[in-house]
C-alpha positions as CSV (number, residue, x, y, z in Angstrom):
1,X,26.3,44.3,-88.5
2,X,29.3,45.8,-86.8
3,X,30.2,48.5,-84.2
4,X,29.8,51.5,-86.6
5,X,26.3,50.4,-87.9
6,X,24.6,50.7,-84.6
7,X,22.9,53.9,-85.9
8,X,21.2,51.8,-88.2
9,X,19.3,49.8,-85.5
10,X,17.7,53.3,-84.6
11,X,19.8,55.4,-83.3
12,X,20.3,58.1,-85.9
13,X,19.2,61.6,-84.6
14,X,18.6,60.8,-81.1
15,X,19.6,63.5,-78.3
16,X,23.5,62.4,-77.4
17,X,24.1,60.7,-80.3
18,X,26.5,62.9,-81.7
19,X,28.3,63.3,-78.7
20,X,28.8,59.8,-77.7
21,X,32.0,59.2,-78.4
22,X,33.5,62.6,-77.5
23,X,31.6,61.9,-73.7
24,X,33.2,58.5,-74.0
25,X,37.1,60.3,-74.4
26,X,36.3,62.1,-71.7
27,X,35.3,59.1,-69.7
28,X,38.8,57.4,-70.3
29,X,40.6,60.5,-69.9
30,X,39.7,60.3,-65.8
31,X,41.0,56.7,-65.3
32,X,41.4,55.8,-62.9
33,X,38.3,57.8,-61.9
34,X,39.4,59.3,-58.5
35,X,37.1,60.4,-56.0
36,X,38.1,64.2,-57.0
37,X,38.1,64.2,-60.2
38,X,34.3,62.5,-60.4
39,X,33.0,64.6,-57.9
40,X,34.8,68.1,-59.8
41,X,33.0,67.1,-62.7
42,X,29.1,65.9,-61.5
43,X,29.4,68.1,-58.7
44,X,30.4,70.9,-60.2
45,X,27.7,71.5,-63.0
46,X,29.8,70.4,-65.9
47,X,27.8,70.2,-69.0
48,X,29.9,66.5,-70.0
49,X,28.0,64.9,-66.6
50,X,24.5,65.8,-68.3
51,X,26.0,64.5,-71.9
52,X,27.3,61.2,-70.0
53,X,23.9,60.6,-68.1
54,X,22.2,61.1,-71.7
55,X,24.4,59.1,-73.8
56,X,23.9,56.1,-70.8
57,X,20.2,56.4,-71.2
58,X,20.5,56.2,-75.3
59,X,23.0,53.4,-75.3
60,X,20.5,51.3,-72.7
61,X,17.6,51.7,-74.8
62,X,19.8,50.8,-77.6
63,X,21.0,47.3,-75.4
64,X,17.4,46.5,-74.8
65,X,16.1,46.8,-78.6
66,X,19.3,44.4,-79.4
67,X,18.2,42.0,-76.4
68,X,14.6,41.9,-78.4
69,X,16.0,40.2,-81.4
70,X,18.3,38.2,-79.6
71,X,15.2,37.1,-77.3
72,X,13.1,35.8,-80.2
73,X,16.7,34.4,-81.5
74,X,17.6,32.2,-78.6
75,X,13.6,30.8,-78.4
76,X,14.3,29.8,-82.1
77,X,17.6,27.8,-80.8
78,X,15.5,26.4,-78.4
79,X,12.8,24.3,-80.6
80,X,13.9,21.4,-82.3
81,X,17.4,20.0,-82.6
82,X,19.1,23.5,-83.7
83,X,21.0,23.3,-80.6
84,X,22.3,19.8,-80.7
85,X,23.9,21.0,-84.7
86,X,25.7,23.9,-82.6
87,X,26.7,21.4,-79.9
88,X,25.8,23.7,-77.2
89,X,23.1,24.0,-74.0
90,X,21.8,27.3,-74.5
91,X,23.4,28.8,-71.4
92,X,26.9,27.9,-72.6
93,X,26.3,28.9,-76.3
94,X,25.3,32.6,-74.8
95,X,28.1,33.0,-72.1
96,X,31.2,31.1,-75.5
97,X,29.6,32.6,-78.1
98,X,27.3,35.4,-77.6
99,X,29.0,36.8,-74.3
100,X,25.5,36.7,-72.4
101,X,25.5,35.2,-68.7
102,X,23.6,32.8,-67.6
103,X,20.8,34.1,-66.2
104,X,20.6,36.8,-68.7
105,X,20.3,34.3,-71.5
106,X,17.9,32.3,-69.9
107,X,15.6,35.2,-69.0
108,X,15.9,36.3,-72.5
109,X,14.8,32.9,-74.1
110,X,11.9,32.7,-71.7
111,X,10.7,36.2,-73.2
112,X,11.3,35.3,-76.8
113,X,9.1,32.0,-75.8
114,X,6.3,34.4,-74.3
115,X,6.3,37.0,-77.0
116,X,5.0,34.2,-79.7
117,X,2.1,33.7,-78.2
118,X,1.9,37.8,-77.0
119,X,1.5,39.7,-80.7
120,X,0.3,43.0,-78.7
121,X,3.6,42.7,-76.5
122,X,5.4,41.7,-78.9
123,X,4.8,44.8,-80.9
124,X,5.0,47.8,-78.1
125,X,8.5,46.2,-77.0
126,X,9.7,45.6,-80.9
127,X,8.9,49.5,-81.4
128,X,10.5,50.9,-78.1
129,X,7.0,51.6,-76.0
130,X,7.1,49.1,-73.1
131,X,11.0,48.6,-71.8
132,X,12.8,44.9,-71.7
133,X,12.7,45.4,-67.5
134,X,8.8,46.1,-67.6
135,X,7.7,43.3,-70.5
136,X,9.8,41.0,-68.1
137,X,7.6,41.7,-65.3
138,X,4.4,41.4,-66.8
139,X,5.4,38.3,-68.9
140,X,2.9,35.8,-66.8
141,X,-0.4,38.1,-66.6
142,X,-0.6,39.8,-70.1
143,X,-2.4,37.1,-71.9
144,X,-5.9,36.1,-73.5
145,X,-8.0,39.2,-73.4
146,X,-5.8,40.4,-70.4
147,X,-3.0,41.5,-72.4
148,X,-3.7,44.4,-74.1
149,X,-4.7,45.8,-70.4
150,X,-1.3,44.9,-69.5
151,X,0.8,46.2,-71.9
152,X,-1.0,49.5,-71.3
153,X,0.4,49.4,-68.1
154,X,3.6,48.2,-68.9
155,X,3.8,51.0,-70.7
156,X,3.1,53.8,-68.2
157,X,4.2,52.8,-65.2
158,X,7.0,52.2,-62.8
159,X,8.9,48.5,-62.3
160,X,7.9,48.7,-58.6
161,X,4.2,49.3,-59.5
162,X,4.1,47.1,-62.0
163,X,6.0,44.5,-59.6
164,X,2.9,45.0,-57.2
165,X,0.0,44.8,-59.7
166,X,1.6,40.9,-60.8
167,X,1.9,39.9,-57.4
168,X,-1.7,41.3,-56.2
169,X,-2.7,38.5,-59.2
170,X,-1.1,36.0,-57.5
171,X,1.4,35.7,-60.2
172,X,5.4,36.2,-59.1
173,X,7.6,38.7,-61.3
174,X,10.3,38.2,-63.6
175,X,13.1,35.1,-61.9
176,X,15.4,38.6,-62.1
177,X,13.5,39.9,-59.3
178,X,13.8,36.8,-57.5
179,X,17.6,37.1,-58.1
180,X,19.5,36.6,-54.8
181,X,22.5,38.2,-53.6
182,X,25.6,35.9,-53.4
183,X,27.6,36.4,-50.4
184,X,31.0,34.8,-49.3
185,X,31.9,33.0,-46.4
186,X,35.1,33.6,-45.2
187,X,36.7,31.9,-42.4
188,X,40.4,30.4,-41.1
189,X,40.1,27.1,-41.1
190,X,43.1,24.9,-39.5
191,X,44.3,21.8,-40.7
192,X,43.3,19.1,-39.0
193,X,39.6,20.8,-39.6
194,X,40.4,20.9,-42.9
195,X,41.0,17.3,-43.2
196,X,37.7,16.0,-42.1
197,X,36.1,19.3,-44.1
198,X,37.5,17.8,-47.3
199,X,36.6,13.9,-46.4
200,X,33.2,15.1,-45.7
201,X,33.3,17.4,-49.2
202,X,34.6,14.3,-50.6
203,X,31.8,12.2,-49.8
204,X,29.2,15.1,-50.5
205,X,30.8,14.8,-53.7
206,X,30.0,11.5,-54.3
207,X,26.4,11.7,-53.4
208,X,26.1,14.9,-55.8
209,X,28.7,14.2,-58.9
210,X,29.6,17.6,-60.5
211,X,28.4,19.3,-57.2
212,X,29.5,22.7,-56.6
213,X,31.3,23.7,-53.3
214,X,28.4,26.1,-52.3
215,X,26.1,22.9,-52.7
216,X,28.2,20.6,-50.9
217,X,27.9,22.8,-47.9
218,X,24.1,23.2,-48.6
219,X,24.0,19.4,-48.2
220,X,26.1,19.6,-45.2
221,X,23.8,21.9,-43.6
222,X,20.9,20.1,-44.4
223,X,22.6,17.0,-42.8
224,X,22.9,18.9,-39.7
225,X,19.7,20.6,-39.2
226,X,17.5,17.9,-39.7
227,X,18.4,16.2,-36.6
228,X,19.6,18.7,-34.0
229,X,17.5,21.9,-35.6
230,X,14.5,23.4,-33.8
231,X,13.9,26.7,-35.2
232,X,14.1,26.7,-39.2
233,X,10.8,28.3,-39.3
234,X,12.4,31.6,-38.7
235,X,15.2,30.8,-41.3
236,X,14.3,33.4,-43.9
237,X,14.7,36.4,-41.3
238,X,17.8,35.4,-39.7
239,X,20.6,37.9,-39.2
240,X,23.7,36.0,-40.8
241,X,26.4,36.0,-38.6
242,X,30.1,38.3,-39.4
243,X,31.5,35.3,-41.5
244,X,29.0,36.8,-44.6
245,X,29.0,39.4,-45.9
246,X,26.0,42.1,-45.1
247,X,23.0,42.3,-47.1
248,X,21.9,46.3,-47.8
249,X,18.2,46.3,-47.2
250,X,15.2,49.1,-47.3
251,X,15.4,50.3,-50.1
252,X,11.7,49.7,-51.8
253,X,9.8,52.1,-49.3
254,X,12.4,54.8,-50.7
255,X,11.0,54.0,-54.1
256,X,7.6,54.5,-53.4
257,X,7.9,57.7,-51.7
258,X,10.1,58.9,-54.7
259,X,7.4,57.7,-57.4
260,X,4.7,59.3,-55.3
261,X,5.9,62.7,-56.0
262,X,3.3,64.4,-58.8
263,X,6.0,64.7,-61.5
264,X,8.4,61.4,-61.4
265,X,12.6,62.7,-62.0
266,X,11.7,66.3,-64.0
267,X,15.0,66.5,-64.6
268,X,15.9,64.1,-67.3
269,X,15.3,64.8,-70.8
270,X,13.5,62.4,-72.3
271,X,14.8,59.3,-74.4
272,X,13.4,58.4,-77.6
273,X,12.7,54.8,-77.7
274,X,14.5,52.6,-80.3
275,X,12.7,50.0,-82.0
276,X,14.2,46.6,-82.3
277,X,16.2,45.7,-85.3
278,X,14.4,43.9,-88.2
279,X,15.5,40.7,-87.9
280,X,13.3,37.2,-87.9
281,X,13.7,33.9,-86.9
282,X,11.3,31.7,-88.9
283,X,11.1,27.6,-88.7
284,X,12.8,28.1,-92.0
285,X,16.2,29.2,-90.9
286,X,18.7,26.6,-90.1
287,X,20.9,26.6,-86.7
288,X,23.9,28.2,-88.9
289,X,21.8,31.4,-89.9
290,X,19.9,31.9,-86.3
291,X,23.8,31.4,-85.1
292,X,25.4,33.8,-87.6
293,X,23.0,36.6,-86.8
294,X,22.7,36.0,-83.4
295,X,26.6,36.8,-83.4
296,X,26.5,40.1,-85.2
297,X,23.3,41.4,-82.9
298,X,25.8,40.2,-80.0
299,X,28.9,42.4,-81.5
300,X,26.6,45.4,-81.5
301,X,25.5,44.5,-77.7
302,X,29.0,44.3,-76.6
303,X,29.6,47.9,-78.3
304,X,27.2,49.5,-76.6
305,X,27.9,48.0,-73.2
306,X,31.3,49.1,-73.6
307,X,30.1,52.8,-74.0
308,X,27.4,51.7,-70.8
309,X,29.7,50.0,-68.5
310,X,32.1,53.8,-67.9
311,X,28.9,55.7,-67.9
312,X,27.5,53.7,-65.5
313,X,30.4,53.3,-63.2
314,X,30.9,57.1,-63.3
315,X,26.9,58.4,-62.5
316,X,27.1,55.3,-59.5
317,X,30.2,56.4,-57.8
318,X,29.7,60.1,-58.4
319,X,26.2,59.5,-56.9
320,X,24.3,61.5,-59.9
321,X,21.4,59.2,-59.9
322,X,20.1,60.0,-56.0
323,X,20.9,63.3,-57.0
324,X,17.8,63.4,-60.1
325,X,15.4,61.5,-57.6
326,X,16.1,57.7,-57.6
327,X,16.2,55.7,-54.6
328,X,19.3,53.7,-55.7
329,X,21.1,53.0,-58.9
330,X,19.1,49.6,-59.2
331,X,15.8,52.0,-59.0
332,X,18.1,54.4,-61.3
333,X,18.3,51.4,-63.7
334,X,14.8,50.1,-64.1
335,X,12.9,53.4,-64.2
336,X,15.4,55.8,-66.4
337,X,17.8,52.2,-68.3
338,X,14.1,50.0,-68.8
339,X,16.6,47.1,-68.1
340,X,17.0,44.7,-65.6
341,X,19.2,46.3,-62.6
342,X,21.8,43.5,-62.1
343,X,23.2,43.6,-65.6
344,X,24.0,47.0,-65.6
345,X,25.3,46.8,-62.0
346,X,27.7,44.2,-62.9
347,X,29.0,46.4,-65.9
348,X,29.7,49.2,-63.3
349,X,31.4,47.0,-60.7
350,X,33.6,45.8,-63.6
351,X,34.3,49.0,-65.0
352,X,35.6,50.0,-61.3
353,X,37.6,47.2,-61.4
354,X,39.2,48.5,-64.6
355,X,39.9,51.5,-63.1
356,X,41.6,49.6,-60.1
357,X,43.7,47.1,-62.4
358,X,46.2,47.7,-64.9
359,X,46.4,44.4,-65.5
360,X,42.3,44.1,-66.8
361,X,42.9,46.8,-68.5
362,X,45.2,45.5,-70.1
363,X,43.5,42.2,-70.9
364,X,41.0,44.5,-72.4
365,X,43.5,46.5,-74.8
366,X,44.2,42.7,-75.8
367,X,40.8,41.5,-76.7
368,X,39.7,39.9,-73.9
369,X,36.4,39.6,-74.0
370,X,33.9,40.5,-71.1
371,X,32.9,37.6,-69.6
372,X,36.7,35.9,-69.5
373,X,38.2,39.7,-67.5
374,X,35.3,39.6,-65.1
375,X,36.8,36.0,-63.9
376,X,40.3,36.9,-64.0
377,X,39.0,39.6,-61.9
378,X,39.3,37.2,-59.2
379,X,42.8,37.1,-59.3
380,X,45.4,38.9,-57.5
381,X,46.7,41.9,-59.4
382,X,50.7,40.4,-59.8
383,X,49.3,37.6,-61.4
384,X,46.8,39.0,-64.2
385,X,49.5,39.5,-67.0
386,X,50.6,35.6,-67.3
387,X,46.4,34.8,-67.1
388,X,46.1,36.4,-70.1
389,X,47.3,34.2,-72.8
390,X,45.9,31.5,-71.4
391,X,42.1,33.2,-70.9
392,X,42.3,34.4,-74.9
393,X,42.8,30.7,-75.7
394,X,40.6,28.7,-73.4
395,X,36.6,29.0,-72.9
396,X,35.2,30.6,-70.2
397,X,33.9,27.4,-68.3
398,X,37.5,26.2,-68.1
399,X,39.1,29.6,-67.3
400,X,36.6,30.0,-64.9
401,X,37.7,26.1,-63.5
402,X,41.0,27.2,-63.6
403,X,41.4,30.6,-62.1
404,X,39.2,29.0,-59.0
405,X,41.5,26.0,-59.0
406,X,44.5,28.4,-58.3
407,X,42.8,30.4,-56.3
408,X,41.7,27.6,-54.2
409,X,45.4,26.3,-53.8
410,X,46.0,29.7,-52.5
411,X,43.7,29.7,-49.8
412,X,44.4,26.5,-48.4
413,X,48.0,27.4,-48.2
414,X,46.7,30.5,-46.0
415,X,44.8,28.4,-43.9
416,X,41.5,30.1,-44.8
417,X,38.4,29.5,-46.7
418,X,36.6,31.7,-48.8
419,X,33.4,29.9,-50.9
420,X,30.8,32.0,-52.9
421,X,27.2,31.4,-51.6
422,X,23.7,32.2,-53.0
423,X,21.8,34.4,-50.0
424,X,19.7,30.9,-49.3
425,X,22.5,28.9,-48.4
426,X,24.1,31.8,-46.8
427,X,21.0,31.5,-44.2
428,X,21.0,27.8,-44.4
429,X,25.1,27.5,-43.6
430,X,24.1,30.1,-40.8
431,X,21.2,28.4,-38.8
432,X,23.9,25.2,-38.8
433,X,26.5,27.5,-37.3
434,X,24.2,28.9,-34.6
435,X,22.8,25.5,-34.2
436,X,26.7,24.3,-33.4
437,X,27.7,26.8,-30.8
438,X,23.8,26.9,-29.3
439,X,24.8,22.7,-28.8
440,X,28.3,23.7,-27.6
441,X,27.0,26.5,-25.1
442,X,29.9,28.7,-26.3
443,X,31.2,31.0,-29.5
444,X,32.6,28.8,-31.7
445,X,34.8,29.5,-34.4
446,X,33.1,29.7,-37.8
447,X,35.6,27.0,-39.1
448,X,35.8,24.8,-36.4
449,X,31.7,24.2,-36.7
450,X,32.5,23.6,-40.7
451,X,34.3,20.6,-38.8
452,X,31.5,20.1,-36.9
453,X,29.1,19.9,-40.0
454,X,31.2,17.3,-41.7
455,X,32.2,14.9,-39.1
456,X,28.1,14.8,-38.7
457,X,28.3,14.2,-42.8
458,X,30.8,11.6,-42.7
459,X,28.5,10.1,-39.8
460,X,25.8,9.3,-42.2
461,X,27.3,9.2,-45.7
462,X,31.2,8.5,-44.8
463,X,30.6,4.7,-46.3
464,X,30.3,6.6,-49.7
465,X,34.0,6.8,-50.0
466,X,34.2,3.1,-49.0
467,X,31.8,1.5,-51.9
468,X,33.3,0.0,-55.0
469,X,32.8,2.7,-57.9
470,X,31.4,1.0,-61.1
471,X,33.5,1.6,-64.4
472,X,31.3,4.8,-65.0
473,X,31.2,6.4,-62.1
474,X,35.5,6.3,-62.0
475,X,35.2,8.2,-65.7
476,X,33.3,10.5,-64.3
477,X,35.2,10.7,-60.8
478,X,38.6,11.0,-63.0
479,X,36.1,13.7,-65.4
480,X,35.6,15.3,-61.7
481,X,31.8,14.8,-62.6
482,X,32.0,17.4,-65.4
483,X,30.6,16.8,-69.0
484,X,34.3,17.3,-71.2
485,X,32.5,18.6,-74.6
486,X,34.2,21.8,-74.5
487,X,32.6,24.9,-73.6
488,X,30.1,22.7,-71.6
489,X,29.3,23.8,-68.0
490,X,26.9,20.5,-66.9
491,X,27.5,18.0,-64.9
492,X,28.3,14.5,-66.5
493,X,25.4,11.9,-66.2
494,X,26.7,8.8,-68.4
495,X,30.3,7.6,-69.7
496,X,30.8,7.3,-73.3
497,X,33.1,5.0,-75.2
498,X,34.9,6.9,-77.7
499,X,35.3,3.9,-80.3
500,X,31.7,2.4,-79.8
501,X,31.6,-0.8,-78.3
502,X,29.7,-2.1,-81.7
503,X,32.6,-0.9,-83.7
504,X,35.2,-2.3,-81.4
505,X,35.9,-0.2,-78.4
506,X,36.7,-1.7,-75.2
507,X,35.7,-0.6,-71.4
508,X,39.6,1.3,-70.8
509,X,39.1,4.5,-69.3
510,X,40.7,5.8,-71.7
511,X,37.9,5.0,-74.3
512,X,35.3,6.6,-72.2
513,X,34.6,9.9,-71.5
514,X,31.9,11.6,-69.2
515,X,29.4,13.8,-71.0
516,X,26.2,15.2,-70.0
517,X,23.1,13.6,-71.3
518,X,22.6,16.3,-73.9
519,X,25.8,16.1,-75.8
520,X,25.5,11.9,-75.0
521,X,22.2,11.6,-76.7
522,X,21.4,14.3,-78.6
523,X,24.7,15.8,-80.2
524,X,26.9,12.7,-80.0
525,X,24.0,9.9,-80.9
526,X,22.1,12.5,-83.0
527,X,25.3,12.4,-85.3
528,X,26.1,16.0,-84.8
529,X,29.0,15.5,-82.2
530,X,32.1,13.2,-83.1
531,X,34.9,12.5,-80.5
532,X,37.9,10.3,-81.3
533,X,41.4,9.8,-79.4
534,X,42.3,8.7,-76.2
535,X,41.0,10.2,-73.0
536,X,41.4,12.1,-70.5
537,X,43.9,14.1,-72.6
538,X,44.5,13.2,-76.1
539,X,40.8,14.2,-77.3
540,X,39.5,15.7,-80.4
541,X,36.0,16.9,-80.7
542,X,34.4,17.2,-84.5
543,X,30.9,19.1,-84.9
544,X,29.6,18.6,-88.4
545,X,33.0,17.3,-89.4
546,X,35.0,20.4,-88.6
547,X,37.3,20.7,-85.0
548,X,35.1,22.2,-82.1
549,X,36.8,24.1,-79.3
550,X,33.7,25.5,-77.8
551,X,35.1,28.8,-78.4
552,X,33.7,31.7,-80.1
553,X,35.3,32.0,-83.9
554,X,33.7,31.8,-86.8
């Protein structure tokens, strides 16, 4: 299954079809999308605007009956020890092989799972009637003698109301809803702060091997407020201060005024719904075959999204979807897409980054794939054409390692700090800053309480960096706590001797290695997963006798 037999996944004869790739041209012909030149052509009544929202619409519907199979697909990875003979956690195989983030992939599974026990939704989302977004959503409640209730209204009505009918039965929606915004702190932080920042990182480290920053600062926090806090109560509502980065809000009464109206968005031509492509993922297929299709459902993903990711950057910035009734481009996305908002959203932001950069579009024109441009994203503009040799020959995990390595260098020779935060340590970080300058009776600077926070640390876990490391905690120190199986994005729990001990193999860090209990027990001791060389940098990784890179090929 390739690019140019999309059509036969259902596609042939619906409205836009033919004029997909002529609205596409004319996409790419108004790089880099100026204000003017979007606003001429949505604004102005040009028939192309109506062709681009349609052909958006068609391709999404098309993404979600692709993300079907691939659902059931990745729930068949998931039983058994198919994933140990790929010698990947299911996260990493979708982001190295697949091109499916995180969160994405592990939503997906979690359907797949449900639908096996679901025939009724199983077979209105196969066929096109109930969206990916709304089978999401009712996941939990439509069982037993419920479901067929629930798939009726899956089928009929809105995200929002849908949203509101779980939670009335006590149920929460789909972990997509739940998704938090990540902000950033960003702050100057001197060096002598820096210094005791670090130490207290350092230790936090320690306590947590194969912590993230974010979660180092969580624990900092947390260190903090439990003795000098008074008001966490009020934690969830408090305004974060100007080191974050502001949170829109407000935007779910809009919907429901919107969806009130008589006749919902009478504007839009309808879609016709694609049904999922005939594939099936019995207990008789091995890993190889799940793996093999699983990779050409993924290249037809990836074409579409190509086609999605311009037509959605150019209806969000031109504004078109407030314009046919929706309260946002996330409402936009779930009501008129039927897929989850922040996928789509991240496609747009991208594509506006494209249309920024030379340089990512460039890595595009060279094959880079999606995942890999959106982290060299984070990189300044000069720097993008050296990045990309090096991002079409490593995984993304250690692209992603490296590109925040360098940009971390950068930072501290600026004197600042900029670290990525989910919204709930964003509060967290922020009732320890207010807690700071409420003890110091004064404003003080965002960086100078950071100091604050870890000298309090180093207070009660500083003797951390004092104790005497046992053989496996150094491999994993030296493995800075990360499992080295390429491709793999887990934290290391145990040290492995490359040439067993039983065969030989002495206690030298450079016969041990960290890994992650996974590839330890079940890929390397479950015969699937061979190492041999000397570590940290002279390994080679066999999987079913033939080099593994973690990468994508073949």
């Amino acid at each position: 299954m390739d690019a140019a037999s999309i059509a036969g996944l259902g596609a042939a004869g619906l409205p836009g079809t033919a004029g997909a790739a002529h609205a596409l041209a004319d996409l790419r012909e108004l790089l880099p999308f100026s204000r003017t030149e979007l606003d001429r052509w949505f604004r102005g009544g040009e028939p192309e605007a109506d062709a681009c929202e349609q052909v958006l619409a068609w391709a999404s519907r098309g993404r979600g009956a692709i993300d079907v199979a691939i659902a059931e697909g990745l729930a068949a990875l998931r039983r058994g020890e198919r994933l140990a003979a790929l010698g990947y956690h299911l996260d990493d195989y979708a982001r190295e092989v697949l091109g499916i983030g995180k969160r994405a992939a592990e939503g997906l599974a979690r359907l797949g799972d449900g639908l096996g026990t679901r025939p009724r939704l199983h077979e209105a989302l196969r066929s096109g009637r109930v969206g990916l977004r709304a089978a999401e959503t009712v996941l939990a409640v439509a069982t037993g003698d419920a479901e067929a209730f629930w798939v009726e209204r899956a089928a009929g009505q809105t995200v929002r109301e849908l949203e509101a009918a779980v939670r009335r039965e006590g149920r929460g929606g789909p972990e997509e809803d739940e998704d938090e915004a990540w902000l950033t702190l960003r702050t100057q932080l001197p060096e002598t702060e820096r210094i005791v920042v670090d130490a207290a990182l350092e230790a936090a480290g320690r306590v947590m091997p194969g912590s993230t920053r974010s979660e180092r600062l969580e624990a900092l926090a947390q260190e903090y407020l439990a003795e000098f806090s008074t008001d966490g109560d009020r934690d969830g509502a408090r305004p974060l201060g100007s080191e974050f980065r502001a949170v829109p809000a407000g935007e779910r009464s809009r919907r429901a005024v919107l969806e009130a109206e008589p006749e919902r968005w009478p504007l839009l031509p309808p879609v016709e719904d694609w049904p999922a492509p005939d594939v099936r993922f019995d207990d008789a297929k091995t890993p190889q075959e799940i793996d093999r299709t699983l990779r050409e459902l993924a290249a037809a993903r990836a074409a579409l999204e190509e086609v999605m990711g311009a037509c959605a950057y150019a209806i969000r910035r031109s504004g078109m979807h407030l314009r046919l009734g929706f309260a946002s481009f996330r409402h936009y996305v779930e009501e008129r897409l039927r897929l989850p908002a922040r996928a789509v959203e991240q496609r747009a932001e991208h594509e506006e980054r494209l249309a920024r950069s030379a340089g990512l579009r460039e890595a595009r024109r060279q094959g880079v794939s999606y995942e890999r441009r959106r982290i060299l994203a984070r990189l300044p503009e000069d720097e993008l054409a050296s990045w990309i040799p090096r991002a079409k020959a490593m995984t993304c995990v250690a692209l992603r390692r490296a590109v925040e390595g360098q940009r971390e260098r950068q930072l501290r020779a600026q004197r600042k700090v900029s670290v990525p935060l989910p919204r709930r340590v964003a509060v967290l970080l922020a009732a320890a800053l207010e807690t700071v300058r409420k003890r110091a009776g004064r404003l003080v600077p965002a960086g100078s309480c950071l100091a604050v926070l870890a000298a309090h640390f180093l207070g009660q876990w500083g003797d951390v960096l004092k104790r005497t490391s046992s053989r496996s905690q150094r491999v994993r120190e030296r493995d800075l706590g990360w499992c080295q199986v390429p491709g793999c994005s887990h934290r290391a729990a145990h040290s492995h001797h490359v040439l067993f001990r039983s065969h030989g193999g002495g206690d030298e860090a450079e016969n041990q290695v960290a890994l992650c209990a996974f590839h330890h027990l079940r890929c390397v001791h479950g015969g699937h997963l061979t190492v041999f060389g000397r570590a940290p940098d002279g390994l080679t990784w066999l999987l079913g006798g033939v080099p593994f890179t973690g990468m994508a090929q073949g």
